[in-house]
Wavefront OBJ file of the C-alpha trace (Angstrom):
o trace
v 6.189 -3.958 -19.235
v 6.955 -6.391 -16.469
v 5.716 -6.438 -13.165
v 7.462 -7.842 -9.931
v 6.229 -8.636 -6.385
v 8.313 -7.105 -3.949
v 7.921 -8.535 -0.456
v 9.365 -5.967 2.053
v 8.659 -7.461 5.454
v 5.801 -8.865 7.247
v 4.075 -7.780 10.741
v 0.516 -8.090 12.879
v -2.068 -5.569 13.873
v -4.257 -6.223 16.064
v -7.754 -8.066 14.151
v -10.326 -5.220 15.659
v -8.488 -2.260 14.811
v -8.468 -3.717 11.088
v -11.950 -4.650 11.108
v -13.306 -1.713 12.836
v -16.879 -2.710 14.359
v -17.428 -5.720 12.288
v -17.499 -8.818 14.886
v -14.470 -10.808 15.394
v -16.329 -14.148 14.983
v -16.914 -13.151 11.448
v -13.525 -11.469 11.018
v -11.992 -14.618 12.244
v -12.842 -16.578 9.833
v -11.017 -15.142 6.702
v -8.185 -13.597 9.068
v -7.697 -15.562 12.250
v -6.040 -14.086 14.900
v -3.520 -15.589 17.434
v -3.388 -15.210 21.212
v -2.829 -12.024 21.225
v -5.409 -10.919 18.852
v -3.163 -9.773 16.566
v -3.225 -10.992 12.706
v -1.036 -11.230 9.910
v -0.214 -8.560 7.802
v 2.157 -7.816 4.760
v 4.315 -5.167 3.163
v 3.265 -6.244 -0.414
v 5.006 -3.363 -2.557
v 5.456 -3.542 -6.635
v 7.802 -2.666 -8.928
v 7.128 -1.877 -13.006
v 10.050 -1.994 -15.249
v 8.647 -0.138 -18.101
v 11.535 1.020 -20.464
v 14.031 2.750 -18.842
v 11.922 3.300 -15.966
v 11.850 1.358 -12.858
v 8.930 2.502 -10.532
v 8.734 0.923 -6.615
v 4.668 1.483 -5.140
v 5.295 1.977 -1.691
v 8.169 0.982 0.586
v 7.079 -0.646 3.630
v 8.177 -0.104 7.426
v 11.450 -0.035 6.807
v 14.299 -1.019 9.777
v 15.535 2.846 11.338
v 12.572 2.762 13.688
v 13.767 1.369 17.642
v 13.321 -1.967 19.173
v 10.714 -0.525 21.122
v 8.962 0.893 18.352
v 8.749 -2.761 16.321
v 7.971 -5.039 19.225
v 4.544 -3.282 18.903
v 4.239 -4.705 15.369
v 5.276 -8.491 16.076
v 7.723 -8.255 12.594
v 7.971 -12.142 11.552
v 9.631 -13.512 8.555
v 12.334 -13.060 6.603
v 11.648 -10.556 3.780
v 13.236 -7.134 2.994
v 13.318 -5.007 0.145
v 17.138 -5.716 -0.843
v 16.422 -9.559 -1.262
v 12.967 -8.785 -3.112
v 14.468 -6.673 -5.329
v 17.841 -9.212 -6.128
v 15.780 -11.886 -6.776
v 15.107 -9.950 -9.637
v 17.895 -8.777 -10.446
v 18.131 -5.137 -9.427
v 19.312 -3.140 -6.847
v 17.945 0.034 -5.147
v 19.687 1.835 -7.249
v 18.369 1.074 -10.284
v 14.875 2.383 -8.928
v 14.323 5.811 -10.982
v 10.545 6.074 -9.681
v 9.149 5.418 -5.854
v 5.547 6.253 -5.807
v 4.149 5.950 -2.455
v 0.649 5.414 -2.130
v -0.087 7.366 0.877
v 2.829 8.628 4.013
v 1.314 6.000 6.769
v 4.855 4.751 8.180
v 4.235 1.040 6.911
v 3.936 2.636 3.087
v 6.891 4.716 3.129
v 9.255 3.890 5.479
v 11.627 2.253 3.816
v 11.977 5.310 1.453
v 14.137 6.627 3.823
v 17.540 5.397 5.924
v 19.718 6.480 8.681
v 23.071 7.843 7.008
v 26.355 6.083 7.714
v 26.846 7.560 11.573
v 23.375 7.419 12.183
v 23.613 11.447 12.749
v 20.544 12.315 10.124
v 18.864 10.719 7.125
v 19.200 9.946 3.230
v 17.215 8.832 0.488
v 16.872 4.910 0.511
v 16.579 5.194 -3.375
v 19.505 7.844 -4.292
v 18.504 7.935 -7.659
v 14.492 7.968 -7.970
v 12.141 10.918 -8.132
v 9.083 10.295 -5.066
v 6.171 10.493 -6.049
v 3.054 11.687 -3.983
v -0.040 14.385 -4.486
v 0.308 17.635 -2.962
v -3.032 17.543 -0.578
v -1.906 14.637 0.745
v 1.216 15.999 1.253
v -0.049 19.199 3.498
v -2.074 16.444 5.367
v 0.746 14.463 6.277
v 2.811 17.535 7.307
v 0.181 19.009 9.529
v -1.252 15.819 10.818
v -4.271 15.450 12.781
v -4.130 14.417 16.472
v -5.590 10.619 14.769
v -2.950 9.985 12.228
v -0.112 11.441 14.143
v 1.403 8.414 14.958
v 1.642 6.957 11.244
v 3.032 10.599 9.792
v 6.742 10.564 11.094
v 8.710 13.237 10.328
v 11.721 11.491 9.746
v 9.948 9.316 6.638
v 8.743 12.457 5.227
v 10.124 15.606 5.668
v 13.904 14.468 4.343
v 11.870 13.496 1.196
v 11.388 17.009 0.770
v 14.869 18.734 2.074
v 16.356 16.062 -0.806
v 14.973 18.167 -3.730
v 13.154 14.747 -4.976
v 10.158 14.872 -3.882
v 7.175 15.499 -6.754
v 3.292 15.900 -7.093
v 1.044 14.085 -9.292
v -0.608 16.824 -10.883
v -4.481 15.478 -10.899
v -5.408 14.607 -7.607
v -9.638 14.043 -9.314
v -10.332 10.682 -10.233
v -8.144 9.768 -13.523
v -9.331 6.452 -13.108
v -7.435 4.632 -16.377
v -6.401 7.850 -17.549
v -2.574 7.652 -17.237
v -0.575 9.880 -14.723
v 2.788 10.917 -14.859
v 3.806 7.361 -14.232
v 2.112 5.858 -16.976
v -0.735 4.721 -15.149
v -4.764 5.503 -13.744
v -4.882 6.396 -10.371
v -7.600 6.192 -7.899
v -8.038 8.692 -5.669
v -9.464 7.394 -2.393
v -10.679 9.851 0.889
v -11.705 7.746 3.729
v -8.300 6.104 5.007
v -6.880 9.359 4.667
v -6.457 12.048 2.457
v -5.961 11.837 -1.060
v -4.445 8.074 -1.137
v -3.964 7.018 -4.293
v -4.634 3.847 -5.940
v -2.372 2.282 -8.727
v -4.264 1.015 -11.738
v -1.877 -0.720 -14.452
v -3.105 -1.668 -17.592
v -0.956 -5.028 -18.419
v -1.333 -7.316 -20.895
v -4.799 -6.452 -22.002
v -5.594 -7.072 -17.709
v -6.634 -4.025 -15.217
v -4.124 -4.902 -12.124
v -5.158 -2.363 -9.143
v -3.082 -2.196 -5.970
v -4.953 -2.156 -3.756
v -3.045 -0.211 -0.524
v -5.529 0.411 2.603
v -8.788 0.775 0.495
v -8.880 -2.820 0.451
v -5.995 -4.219 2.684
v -7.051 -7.951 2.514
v -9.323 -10.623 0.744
v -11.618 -10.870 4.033
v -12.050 -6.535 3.663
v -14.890 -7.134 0.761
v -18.022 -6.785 2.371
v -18.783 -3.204 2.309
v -18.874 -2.574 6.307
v -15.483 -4.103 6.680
v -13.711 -1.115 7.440
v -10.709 -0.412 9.304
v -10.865 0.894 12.804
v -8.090 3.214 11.119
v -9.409 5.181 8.218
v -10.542 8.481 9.260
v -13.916 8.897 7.319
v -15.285 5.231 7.408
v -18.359 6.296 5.852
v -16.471 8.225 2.560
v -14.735 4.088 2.570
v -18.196 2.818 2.342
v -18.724 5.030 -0.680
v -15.544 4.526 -2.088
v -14.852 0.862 -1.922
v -18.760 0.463 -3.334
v -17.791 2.410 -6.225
v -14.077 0.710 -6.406
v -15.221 -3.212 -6.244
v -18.583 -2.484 -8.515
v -16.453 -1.798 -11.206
v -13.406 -3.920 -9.836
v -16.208 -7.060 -10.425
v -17.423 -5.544 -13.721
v -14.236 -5.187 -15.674
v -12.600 -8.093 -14.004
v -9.996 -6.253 -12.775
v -7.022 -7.938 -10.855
v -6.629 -6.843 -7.393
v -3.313 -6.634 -6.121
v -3.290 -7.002 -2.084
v -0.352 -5.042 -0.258
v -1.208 -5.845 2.802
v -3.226 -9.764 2.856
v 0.158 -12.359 4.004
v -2.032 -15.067 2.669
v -3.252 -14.049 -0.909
v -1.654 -12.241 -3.037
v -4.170 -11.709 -6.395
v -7.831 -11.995 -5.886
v -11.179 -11.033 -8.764
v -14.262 -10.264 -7.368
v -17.468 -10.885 -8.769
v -21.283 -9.591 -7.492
v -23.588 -12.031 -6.235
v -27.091 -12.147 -4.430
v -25.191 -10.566 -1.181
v -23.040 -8.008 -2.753
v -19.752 -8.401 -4.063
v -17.764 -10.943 -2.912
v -14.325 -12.884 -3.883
v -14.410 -14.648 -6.750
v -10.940 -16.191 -7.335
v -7.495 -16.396 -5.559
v -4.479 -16.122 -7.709
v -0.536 -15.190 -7.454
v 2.056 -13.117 -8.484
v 3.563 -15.531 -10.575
v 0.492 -16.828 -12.366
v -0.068 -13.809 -13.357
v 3.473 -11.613 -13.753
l 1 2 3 4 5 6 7 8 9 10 11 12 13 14 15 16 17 18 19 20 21 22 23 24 25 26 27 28 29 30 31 32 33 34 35 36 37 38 39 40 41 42 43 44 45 46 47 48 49 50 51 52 53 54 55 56 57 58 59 60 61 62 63 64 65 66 67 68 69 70 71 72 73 74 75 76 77 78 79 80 81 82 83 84 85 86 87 88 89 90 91 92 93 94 95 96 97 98 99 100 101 102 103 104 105 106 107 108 109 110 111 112 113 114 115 116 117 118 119 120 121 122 123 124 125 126 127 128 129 130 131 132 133 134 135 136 137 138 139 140 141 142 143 144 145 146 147 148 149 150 151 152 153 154 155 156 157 158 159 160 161 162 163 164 165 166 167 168 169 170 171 172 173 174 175 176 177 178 179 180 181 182 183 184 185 186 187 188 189 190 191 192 193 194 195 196 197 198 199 200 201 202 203 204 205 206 207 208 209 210 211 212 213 214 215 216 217 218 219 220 221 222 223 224 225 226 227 228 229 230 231 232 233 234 235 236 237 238 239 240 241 242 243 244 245 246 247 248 249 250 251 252 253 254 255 256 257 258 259 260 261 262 263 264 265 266 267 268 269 270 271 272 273 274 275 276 277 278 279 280 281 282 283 284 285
């Protein structure tokens, strides 16, 4: 198996909304913000080449969305999927797996394009089967008035009309258990529905992507929850559970959406858990 970082574009959200009620002078400190109160965040996705089997997690923004419609998200560097992926060698379509983590636009739109005339849509990855969980689909289909804005039809619903789209079948906790991907999954309730959480086994180490359960290295403490997950107190729960055994088995935590670190460990101290060790892609891949 190897693993590769694939960097599909970085943006900012404002520092509140991802800290939720947690002050910003503490915030601040592990994710400063700028003028505008906005901080930076990536589009971390990763791809396994594992046989014949290429799987993408997660897709990013993507670029069919308007002007209007980025300007909100201050995009800033130079990163894209294409370049990410021919560093390495491949192109999109080599990909025979895109498992998206959950159907918030920044995780899955760049699963989809406009076609050639810009008239209607196609499959970014013409070749791959796309993977989600089937309660997380009928959530993102028949959003709530909260998540409306980060279910868009146009990322999802021409998954479907494709004839590509597929469920993971267990959508309990499988934990290290492998899926239909080869791999555990975590199932996680409080940023939405039934997101799921990629846990690799890989060379004898436990690499977890992270997604939105734990979006950055300064989202450890246990009350530093998003302003954006739904059920902040099921987050509590689960990211207790998740980093208790995260600092117990020295698993490697993959961050999709920290622009500053890449790998972290955890470890428990006197004050809870807290980060142990920064590392990168390429120390460890």
């Amino acid at each position: 198996m190897n693993l590769y970082p694939i960097e599909s574009g970085n943006f900012k959200l404002d520092g509140g909304a991802m800290f939720g009620v947690v002050p910003k002078t503490l915030w601040n400190k592990t994710n400063p913000a700028d003028s505008n109160n906005l901080i930076d965040i990536a589009a971390r996705c990763l791809l396994i080449e594992e046989g014949k089997r290429l799987i993408l997690i997660d897709t990013g923004m993507g670029n069919k969305q308007s002007d209007k419609f980025f300007s909100y998200y201050s995009l800033w560097g130079n990163h894209s999927i294409d370049s990410s992926l021919a560093k390495y060698g491949f192109h999109r379509d080599d990909i025979t797996d895109v498992f998206m983590t959950h159907l918030h636009f920044d995780h899955c739109g760049g699963s989809v394009l406009w076609n050639k005339d810009r008239t209607g849509y196609e499959l970014a990855f013409k070749n791959a089967k796309y993977w989600t969980n089937e309660k997380h689909w009928n959530w993102a289909t028949k959003p709530n008035n909260r998540e409306k804005a980060s279910f868009l039809h146009e990322n999802i619903l021409p998954i479907q009309e494709s004839g590509q789209l597929n469920f993971i079948t267990r959508t309990e906790q499988v934990f290290l258990d492998k899926s239909e991907l080869g791999f555990g999954i975590f199932f996680a309730d409080g940023h939405t529905e039934k997101q799921m959480i990629p846990m690799i086994n890989y060379k004898g180490n436990i690499i977890c992507f992270t997604a939105d359960l734990l979006p950055t290295a300064g989202h450890i403490p246990l009350p530093y929850v998003m302003g954006y997950d739904t059920r902040p107190l099921i987050t509590l729960d689960e990211k207790k559970v998740f980093l208790e055994m995260a600092a117990e088995k020295n698993f490697l935590l993959l961050l999709e959406h920290d622009a500053h670190n890449e790998i972290i460990t955890v470890e428990q101290t006197e004050k809870g858990i807290r980060l142990k060790e920064i590392l990168t892609c390429q120390a460890i891949f």
